[in-house]
N, C-alpha and C positions, 0 to 999 in steps of 0.2 A: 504494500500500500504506500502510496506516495506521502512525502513529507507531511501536509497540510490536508489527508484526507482524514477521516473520522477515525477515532481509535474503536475496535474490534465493539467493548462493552458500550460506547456513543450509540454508534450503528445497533447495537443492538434494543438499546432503550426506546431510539428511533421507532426503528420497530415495532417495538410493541407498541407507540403511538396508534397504529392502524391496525393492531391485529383485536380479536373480538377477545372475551373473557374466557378464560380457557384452553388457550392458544401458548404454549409453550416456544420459544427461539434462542436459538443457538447459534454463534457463528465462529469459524473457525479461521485460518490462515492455510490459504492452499499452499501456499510454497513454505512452509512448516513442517517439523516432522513428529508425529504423535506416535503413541503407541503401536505394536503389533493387531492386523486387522485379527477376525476374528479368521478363522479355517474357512469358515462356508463363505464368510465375507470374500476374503482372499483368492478363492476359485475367479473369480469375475475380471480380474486384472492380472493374472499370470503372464500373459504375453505384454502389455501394457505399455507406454514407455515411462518412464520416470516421474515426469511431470505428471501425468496420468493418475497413476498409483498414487502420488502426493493429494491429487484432486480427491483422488477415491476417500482416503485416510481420514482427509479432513472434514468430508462430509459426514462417514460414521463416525468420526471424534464428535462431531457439532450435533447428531442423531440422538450419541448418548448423552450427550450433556441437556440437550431438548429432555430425554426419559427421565433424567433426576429432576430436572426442573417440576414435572409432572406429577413426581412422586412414584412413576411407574418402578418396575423392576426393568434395568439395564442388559437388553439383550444385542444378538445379532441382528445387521439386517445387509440379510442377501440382496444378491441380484436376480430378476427372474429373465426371462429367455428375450425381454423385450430391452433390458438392460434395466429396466423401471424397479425402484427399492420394495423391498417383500418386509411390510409393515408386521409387527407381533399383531397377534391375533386382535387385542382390546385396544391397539392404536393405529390411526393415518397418520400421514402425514407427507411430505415435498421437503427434495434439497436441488439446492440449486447454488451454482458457482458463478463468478468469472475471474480476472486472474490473481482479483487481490482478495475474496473473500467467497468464505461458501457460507450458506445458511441450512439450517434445515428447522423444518416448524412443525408442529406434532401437535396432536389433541386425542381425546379419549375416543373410542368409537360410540360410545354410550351421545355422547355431544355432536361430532361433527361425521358425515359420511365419508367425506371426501377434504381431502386439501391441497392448492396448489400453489405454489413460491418461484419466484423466478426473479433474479439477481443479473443486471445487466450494466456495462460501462454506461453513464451519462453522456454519451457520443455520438454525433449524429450520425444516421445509418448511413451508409454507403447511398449513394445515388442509383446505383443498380438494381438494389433492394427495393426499395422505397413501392415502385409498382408493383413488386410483387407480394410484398406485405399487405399496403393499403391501399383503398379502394380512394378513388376522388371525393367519395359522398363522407370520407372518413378524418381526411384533410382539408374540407372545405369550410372547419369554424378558422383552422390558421392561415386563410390566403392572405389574411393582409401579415404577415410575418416573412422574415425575410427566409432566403431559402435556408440559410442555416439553420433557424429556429424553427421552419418546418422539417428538417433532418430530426431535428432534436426529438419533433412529438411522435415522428415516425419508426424512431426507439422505443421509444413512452408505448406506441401503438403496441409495437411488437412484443413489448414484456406483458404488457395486460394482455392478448392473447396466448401468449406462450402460458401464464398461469394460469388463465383458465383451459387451456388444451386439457393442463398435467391432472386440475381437479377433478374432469369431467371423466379424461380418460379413465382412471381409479375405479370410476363406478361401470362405465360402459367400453370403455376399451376399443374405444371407436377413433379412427386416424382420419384425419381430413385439413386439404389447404387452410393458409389466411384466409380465403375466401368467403370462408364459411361461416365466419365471426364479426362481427359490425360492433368497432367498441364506439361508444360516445361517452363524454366526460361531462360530471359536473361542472356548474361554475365556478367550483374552488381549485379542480383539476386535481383533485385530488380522490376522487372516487370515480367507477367507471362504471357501466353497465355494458357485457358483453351479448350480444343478439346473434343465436343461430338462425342464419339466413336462408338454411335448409332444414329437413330433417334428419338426424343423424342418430344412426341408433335405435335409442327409445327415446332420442330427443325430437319433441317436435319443431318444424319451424318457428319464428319469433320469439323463441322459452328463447330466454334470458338469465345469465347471472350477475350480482355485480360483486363488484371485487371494490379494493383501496391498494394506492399508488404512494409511494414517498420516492422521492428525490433528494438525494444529497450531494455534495461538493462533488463525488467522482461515482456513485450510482442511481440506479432508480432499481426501485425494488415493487413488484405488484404482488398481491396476494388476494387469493378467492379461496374461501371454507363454502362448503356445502353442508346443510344442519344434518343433523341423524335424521332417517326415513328408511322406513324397510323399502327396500328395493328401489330401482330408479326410475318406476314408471311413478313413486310419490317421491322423488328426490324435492328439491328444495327452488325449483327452477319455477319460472315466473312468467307468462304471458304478457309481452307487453305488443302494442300498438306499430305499425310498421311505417315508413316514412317521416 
């Protein structure tokens, strides 16, 4: 982490600014070196490179220290065949890196069904990207912004999608483009609501999740919890209005 970016526990109080009650956070330092992973953990990066295996460590250092925060009992957590973390049986939860911090954020399953975290540089995305993330109807509150500071929310776009992919996937396991997700922000720009544009799944079109955004000196971090609900056709998802 650069000189003047947030210190590990800043970031993390941060944090919990936005996260709901219940909501355990963790963050750790990928270029750090923690403990030995666990056996079942360690299967997942065998072949790996360096860097890698450091990313891996750091997110189950940052997993356990989420479980004591919770009070849980401190276990393993695998990877499964999608590479996606194999949460113990009475918790969810989402880790997510980039290259100066990982998080991982955990709740009870009793509480939340699902949950999703995603940790990105504060950098405007590539120019190449930008079309393929966002749609025009998604970038047209920033036209009067310059292109820079439309790079910037096409970052912003792209984390609030990517965490709602990760919470959504958990319950349904359904894979599908940026397309498929219509974020709009509040007027504080700090909470979002994401709109599946199709059907996906057992999601209908227009259900809706919203999630909350922080930004700080060198990230933007988004998060979506999805409440407890037997199964996903009562998940926690919201009709809302189209256009």
């Amino acid at each position: 982490m650069t000189e003047h970016a947030l210190s590990l526990s800043d970031l993390q109080h941060a944090v919990r600014c936005i996260a709901p009650e219940g909501v355990a956070i963790a963050i750790s330092d990928p270029k750090a070196v923690y403990a030995a992973l666990w056996p079942e953990e360690a299967v997942a990066i065998t072949n790996a490179r360096p860097a890698r295996q450091r990313e891996y460590a750091a997110g189950r250092h940052a997993a356990r220290g989420a479980m004591q925060d919770l009070g849980a009992r401190v276990q393993a957590v695998p990877s499964g065949a999608d590479r996606a973390p194999i949460w113990p049986e009475t918790l969810t939860g989402s880790i997510s890196h980039d290259a100066d911090v990982c998080i991982a954020v955990l709740g009870k399953r009793h509480q939340f069904s699902a949950i999703g975290v995603d940790v990105e540089p504060d950098a405007p995305l590539e120019d190449a990207l930008i079309s393929e993330v966002c749609t025009a109807a998604e970038l047209d509150p920033f036209s009067a912004c310059t292109r820079a500071e439309k790079a910037l929310w096409a970052r912003r776009i792209f984390s609030a999608k990517e965490a709602t992919f990760k919470a959504q996937y958990m319950l349904s396991g359904a894979m599908f483009g940026f397309e498929s997700l219509a974020i709009t922000y509040d007027k504080s720009g700090k909470r979002f609501a994401a709109r599946f544009c199709q059907p996906t799944a057992q999601i209908p079109a227009n259900a809706s999740l919203t999630g909350a955004q922080i930004v700080t000196q060198h990230q933007v971090i988004s998060l979506v919890t999805i409440g407890a609900r037997q199964g996903m056709e009562n998940a926690d998802f919201h009709l809302c209005a189209t256009g």
